[in-house]
DSSP file (Angstrom, degrees, kcal/mol; ACC not computed):
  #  RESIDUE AA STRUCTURE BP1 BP2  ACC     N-H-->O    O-->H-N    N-H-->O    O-->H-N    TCO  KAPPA ALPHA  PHI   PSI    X-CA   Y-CA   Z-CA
    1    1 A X              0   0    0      0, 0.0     2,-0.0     0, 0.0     0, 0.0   0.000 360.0 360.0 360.0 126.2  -10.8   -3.7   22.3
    2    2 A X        -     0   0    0      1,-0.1     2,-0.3     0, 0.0     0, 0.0  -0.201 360.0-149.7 -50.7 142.1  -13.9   -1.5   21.4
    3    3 A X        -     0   0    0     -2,-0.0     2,-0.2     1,-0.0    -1,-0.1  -0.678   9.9-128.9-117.0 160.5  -14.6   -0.7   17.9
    4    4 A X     >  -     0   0    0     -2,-0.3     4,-0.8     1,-0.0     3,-0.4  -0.655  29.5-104.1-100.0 165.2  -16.3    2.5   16.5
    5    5 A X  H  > S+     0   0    0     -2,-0.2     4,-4.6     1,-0.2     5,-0.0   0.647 125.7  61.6 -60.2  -7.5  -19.3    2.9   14.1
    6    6 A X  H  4 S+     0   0    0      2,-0.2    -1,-0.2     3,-0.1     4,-0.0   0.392  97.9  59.5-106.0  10.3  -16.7    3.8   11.5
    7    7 A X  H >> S+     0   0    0     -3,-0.4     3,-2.6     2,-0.1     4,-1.4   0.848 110.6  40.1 -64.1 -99.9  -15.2    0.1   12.1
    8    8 A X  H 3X S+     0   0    0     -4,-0.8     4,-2.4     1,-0.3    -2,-0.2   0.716 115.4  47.4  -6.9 -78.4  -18.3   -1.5   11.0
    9    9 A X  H 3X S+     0   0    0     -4,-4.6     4,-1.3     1,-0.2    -1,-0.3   0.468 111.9  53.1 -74.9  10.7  -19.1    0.8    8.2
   10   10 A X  H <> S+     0   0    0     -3,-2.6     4,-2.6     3,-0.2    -2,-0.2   0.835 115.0  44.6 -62.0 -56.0  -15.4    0.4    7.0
   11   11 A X  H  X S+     0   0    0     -4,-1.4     4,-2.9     1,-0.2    -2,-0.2   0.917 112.7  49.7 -52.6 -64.2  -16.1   -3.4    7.1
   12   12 A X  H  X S+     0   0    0     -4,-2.4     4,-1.4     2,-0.2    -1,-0.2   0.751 110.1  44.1 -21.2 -68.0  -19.3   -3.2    5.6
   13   13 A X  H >X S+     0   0    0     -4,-1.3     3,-3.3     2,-0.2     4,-1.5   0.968 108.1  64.6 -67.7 -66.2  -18.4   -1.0    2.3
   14   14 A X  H 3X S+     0   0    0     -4,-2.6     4,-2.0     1,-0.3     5,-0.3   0.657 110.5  44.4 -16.0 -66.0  -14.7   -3.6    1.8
   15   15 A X  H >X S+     0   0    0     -4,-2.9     4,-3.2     1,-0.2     3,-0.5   0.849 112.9  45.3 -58.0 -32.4  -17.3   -6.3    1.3
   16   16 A X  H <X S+     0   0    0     -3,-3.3     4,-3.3    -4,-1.4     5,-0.3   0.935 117.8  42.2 -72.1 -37.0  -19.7   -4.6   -1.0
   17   17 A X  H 3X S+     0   0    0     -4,-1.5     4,-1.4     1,-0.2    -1,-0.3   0.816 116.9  48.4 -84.9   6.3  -17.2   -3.2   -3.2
   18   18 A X  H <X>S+     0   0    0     -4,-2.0     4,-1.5    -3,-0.5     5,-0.6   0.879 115.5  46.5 -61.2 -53.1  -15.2   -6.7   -3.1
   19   19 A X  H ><5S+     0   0    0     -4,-3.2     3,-1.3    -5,-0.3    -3,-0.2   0.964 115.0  48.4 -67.2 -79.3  -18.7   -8.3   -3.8
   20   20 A X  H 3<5S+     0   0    0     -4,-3.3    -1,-0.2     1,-0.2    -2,-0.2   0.789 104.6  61.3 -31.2 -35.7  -19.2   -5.4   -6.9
   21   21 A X  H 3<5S-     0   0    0     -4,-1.4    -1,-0.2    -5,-0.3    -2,-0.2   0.828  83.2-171.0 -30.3 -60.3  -15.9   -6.2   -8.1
   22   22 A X  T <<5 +     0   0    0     -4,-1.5     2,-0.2    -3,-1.3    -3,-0.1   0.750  54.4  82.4  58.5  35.3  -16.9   -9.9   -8.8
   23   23 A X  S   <S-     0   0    0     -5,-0.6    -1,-0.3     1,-0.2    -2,-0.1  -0.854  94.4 -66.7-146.3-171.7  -13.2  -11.1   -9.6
   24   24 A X        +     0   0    0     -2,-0.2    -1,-0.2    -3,-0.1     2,-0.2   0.246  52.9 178.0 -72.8-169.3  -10.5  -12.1   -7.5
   25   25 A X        -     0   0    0     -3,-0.1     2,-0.2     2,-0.0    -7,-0.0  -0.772  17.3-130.4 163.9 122.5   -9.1   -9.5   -5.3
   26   26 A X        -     0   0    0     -2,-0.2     2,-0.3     2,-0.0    77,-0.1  -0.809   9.3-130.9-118.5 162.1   -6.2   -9.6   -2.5
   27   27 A X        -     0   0    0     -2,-0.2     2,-0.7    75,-0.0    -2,-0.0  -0.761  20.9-170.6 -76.8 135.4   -5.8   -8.4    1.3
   28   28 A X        -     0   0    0     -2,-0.3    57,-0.1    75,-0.1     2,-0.0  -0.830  13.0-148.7-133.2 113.6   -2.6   -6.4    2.0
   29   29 A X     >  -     0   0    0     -2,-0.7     4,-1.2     1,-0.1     5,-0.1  -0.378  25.0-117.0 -65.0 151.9   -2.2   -5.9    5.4
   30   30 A X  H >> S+     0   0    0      2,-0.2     4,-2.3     3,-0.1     3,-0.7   0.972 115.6  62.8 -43.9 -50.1   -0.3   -2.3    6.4
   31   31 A X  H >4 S+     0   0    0      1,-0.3     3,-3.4     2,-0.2     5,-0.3   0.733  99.6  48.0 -40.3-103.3    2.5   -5.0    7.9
   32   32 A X  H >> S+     0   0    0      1,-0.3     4,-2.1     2,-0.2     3,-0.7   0.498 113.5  48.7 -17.7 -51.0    3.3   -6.4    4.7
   33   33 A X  H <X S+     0   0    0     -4,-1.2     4,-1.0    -3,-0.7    -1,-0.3   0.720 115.3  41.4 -50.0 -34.7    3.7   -2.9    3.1
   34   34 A X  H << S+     0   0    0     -3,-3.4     6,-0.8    -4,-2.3    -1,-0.3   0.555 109.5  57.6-107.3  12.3    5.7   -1.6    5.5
   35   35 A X  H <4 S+     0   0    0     -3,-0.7     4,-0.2    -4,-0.3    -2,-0.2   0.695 116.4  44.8 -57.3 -51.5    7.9   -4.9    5.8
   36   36 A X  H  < S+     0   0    0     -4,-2.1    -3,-0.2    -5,-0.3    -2,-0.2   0.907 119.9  29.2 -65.4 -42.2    8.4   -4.3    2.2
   37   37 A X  S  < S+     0   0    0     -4,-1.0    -1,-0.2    -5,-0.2    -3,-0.1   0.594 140.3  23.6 -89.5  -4.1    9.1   -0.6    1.5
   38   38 A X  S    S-     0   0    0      2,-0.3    -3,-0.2    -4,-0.1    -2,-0.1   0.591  86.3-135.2-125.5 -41.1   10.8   -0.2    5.1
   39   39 A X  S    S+     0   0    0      1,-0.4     2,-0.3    -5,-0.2    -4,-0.2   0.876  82.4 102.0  59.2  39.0   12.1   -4.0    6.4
   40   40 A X        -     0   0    0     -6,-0.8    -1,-0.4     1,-0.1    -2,-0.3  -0.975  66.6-164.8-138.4 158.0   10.5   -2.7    9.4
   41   41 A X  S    S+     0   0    0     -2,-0.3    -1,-0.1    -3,-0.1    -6,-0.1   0.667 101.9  62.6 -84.8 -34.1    7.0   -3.7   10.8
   42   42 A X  S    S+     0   0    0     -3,-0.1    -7,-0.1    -4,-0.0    -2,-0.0   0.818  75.7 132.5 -68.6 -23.5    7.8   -0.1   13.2
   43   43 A X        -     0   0    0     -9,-0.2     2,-0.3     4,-0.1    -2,-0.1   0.491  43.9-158.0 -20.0-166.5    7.9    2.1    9.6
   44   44 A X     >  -     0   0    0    -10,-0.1     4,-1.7     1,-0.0     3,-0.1  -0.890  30.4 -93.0-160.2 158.8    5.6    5.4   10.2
   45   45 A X  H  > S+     0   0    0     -2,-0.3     4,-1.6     1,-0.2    -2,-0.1   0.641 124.0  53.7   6.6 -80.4    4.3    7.1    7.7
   46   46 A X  H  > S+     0   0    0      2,-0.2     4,-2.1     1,-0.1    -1,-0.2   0.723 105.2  55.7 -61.8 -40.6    6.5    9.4    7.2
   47   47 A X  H  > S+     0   0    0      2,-0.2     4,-1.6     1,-0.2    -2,-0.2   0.793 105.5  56.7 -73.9 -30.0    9.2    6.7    6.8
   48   48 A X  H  X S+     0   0    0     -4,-1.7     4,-2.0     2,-0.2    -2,-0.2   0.886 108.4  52.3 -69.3 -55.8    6.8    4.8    3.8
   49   49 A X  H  X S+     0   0    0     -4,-1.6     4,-3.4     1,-0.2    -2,-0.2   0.916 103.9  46.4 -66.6 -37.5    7.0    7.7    2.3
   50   50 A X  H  X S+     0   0    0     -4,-2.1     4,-2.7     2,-0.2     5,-0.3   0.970 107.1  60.9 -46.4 -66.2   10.4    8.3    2.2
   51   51 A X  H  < S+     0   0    0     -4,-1.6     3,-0.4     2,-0.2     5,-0.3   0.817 107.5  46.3  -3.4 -75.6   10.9    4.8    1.0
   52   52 A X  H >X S+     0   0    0     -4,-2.0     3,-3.1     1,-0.3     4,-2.7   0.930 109.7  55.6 -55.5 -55.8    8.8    5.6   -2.1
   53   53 A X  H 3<>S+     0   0    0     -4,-3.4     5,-0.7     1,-0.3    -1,-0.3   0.669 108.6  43.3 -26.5 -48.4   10.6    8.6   -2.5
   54   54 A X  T 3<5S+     0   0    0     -4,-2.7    -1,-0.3    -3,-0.4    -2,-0.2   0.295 107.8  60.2 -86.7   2.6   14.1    7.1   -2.6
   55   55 A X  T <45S+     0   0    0     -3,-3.1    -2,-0.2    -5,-0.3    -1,-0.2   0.515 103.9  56.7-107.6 -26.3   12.8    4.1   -5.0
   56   56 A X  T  <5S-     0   0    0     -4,-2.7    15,-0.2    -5,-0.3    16,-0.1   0.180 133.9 -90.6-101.0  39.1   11.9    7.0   -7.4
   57   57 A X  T  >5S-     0   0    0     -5,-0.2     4,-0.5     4,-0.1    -3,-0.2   0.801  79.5 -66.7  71.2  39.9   15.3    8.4   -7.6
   58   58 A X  H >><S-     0   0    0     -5,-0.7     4,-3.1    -6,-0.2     3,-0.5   0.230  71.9 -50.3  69.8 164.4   14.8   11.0   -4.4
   59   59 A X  H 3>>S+     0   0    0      1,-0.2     4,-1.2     2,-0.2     5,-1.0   0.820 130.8  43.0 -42.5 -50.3   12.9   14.1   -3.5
   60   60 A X  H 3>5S+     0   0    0      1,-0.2     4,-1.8     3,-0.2    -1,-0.2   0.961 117.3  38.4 -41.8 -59.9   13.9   15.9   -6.7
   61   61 A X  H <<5S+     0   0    0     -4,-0.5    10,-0.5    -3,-0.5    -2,-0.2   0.748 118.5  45.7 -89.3 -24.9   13.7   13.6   -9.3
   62   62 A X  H  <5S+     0   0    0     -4,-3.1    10,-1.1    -9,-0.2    11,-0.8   0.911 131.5  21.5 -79.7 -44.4   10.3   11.6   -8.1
   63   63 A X  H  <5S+     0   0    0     -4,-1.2     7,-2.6    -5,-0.3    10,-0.5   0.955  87.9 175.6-102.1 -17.7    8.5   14.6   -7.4
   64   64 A X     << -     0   0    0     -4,-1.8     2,-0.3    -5,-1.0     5,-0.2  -0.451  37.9 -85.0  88.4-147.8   10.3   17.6   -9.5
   65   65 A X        -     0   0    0     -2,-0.1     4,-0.2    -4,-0.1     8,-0.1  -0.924  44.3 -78.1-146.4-173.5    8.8   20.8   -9.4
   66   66 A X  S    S+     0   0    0     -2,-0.3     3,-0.3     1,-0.2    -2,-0.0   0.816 129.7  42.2 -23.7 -42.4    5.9   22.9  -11.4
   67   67 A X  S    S+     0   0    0      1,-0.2    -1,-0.2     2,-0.0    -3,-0.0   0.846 132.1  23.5 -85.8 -29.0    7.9   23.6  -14.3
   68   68 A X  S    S-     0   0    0      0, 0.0    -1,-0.2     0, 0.0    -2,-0.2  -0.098  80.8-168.1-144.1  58.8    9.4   19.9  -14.4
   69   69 A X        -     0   0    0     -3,-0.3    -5,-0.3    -5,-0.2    -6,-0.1   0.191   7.9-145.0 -46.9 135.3    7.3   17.6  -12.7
   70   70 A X        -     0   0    0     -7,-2.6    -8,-0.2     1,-0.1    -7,-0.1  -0.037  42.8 -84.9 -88.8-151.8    8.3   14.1  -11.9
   71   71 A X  S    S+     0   0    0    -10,-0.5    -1,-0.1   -15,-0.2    -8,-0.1   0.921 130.7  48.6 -78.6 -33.1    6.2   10.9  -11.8
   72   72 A X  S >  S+     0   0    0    -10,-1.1     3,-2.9   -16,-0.1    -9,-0.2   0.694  75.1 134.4 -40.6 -45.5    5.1   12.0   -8.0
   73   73 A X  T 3  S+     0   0    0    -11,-0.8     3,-0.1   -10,-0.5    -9,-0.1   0.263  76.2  18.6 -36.2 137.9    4.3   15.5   -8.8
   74   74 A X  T 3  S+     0   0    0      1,-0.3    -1,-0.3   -11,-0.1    -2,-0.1  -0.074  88.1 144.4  83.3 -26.3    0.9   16.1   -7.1
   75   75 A X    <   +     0   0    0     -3,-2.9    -1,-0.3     4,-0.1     2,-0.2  -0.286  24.8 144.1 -36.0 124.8    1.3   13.2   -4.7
   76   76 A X    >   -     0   0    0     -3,-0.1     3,-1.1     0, 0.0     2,-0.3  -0.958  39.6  -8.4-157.1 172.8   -0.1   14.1   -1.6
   77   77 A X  T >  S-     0   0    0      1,-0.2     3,-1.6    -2,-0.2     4,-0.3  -0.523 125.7  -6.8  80.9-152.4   -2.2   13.1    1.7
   78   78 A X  T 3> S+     0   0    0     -2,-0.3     4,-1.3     1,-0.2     5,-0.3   0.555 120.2  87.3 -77.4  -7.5   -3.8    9.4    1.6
   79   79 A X  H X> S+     0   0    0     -3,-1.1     4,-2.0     2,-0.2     3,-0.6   0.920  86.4  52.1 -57.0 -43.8   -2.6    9.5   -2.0
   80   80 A X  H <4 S+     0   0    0     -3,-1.6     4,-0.4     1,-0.3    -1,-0.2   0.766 101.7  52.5 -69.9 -23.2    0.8    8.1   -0.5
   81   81 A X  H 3> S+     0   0    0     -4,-0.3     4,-1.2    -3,-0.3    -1,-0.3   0.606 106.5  55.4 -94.0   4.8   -0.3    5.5    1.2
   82   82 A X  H <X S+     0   0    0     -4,-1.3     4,-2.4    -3,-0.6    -2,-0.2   0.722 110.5  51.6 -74.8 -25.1   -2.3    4.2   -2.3
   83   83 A X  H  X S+     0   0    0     -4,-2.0     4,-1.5    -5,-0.3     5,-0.3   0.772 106.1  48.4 -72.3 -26.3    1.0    4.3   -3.8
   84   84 A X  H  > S+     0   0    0     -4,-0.4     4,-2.0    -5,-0.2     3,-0.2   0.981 115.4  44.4 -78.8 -65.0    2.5    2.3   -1.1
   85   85 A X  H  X S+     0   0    0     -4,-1.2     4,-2.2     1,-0.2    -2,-0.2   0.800 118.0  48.5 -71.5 -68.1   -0.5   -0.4   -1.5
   86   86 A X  H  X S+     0   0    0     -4,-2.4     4,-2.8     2,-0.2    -1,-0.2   0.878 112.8  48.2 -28.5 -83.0    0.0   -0.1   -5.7
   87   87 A X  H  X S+     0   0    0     -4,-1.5     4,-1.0     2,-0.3    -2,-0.2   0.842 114.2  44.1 -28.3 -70.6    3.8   -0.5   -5.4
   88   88 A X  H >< S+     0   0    0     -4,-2.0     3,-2.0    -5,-0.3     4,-0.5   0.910 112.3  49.8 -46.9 -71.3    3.6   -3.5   -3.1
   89   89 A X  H >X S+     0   0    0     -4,-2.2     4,-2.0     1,-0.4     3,-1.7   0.776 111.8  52.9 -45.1 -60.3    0.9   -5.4   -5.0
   90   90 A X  H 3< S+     0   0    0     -4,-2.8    -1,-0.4     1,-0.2    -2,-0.2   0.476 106.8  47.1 -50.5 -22.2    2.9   -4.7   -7.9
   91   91 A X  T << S+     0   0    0     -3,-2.0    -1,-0.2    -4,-1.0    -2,-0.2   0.522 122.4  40.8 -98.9 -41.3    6.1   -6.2   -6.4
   92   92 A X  T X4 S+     0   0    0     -3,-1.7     3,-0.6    -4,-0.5    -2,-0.2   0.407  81.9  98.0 -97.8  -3.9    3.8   -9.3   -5.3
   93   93 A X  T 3< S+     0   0    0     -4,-2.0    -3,-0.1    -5,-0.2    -2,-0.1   0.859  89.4  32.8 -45.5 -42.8    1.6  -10.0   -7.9
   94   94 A X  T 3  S+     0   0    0     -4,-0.2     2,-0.5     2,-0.1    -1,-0.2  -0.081  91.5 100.3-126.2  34.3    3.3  -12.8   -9.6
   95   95 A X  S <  S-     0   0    0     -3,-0.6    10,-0.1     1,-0.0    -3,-0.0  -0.839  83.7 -92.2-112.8 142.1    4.9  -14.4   -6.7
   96   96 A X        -     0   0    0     -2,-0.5     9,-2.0     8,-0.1     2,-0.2  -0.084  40.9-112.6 -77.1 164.3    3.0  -17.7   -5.4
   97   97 A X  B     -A  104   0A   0      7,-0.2     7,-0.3     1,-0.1     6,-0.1  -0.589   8.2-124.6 -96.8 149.3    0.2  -17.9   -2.5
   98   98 A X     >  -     0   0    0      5,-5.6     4,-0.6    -2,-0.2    -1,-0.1  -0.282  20.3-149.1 -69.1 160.1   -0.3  -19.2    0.8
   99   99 A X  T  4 S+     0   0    0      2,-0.2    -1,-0.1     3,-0.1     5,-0.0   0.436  91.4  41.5-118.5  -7.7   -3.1  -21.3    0.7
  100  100 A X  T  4 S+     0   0    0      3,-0.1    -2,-0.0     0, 0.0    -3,-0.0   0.759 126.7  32.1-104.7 -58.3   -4.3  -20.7    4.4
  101  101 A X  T  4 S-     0   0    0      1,-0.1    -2,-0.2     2,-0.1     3,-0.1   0.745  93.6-131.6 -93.3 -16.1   -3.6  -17.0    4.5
  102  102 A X  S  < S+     0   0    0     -4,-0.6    -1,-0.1     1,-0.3    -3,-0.1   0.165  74.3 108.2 113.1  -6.1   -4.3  -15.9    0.8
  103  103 A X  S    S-     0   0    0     -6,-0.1    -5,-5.6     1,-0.1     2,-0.6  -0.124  79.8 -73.9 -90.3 176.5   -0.9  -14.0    0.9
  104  104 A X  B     -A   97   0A   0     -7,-0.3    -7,-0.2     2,-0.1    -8,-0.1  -0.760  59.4-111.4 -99.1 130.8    2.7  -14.6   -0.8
  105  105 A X  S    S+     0   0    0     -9,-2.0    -9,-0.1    -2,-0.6     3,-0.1  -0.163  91.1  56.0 -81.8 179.8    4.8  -17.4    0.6
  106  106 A X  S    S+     0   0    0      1,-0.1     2,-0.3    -2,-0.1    -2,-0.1   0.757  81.8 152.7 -51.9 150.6    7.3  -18.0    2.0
  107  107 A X              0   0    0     -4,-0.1    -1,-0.1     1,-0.1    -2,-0.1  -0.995 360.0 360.0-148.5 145.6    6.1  -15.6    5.1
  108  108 A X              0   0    0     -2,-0.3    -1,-0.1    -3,-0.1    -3,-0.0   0.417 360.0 360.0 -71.4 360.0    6.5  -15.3    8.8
């Protein structure tokens, strides 16, 4: 499958700011994120978000409104899917790792 320039330099910056980091640091593939908020590999988007939504007590209460903003309020855009990435990691931090794939076992 053909790659774009925007592959590359994708590739490119991950390592430098992994290398700036200069600590440890994990992958999370989309699968695993949407195995987790969804128990589907198929999720969408839209369906990840929902997810989060309903793990912060539904559309009302996560995101509120103006006057009486929830913890969401302002989420929007790529925002959701940093929350999805947060949420997981947070959910898998302390659970132990595969030692070939760098991920938490047991795993398919």
């Amino acid at each position: 499958m053909p790659v774009g320039r925007e592959v590359f330099d994708t590739v490119f910056w991950s390592g430098r700011f992994a290398q700036a980091w200069g600590a440890s640091f994990a992958l999370l593939p989309r699968r695993e994120v949407k195995l987790h908020l969804c128990h589907s590999a198929k999720a969408t988007d839209a369906t990840i978000r929902q997810a989060l939504l309903d793990q912060f007590g539904g559309k009302e209460r996560a995101i509120g409104t103006k006057k009486t903003p929830g913890p969401l309020y302002g989420i929007h855009k790529d925002l959701w899917s940093c929350l999805a990435l947060a949420v997981t990691y947070a959910a898998h931090v302390s659970r132990p790792v595969c030692q070939s794939c760098g991920w938490e076992t047991p795993h398919a």
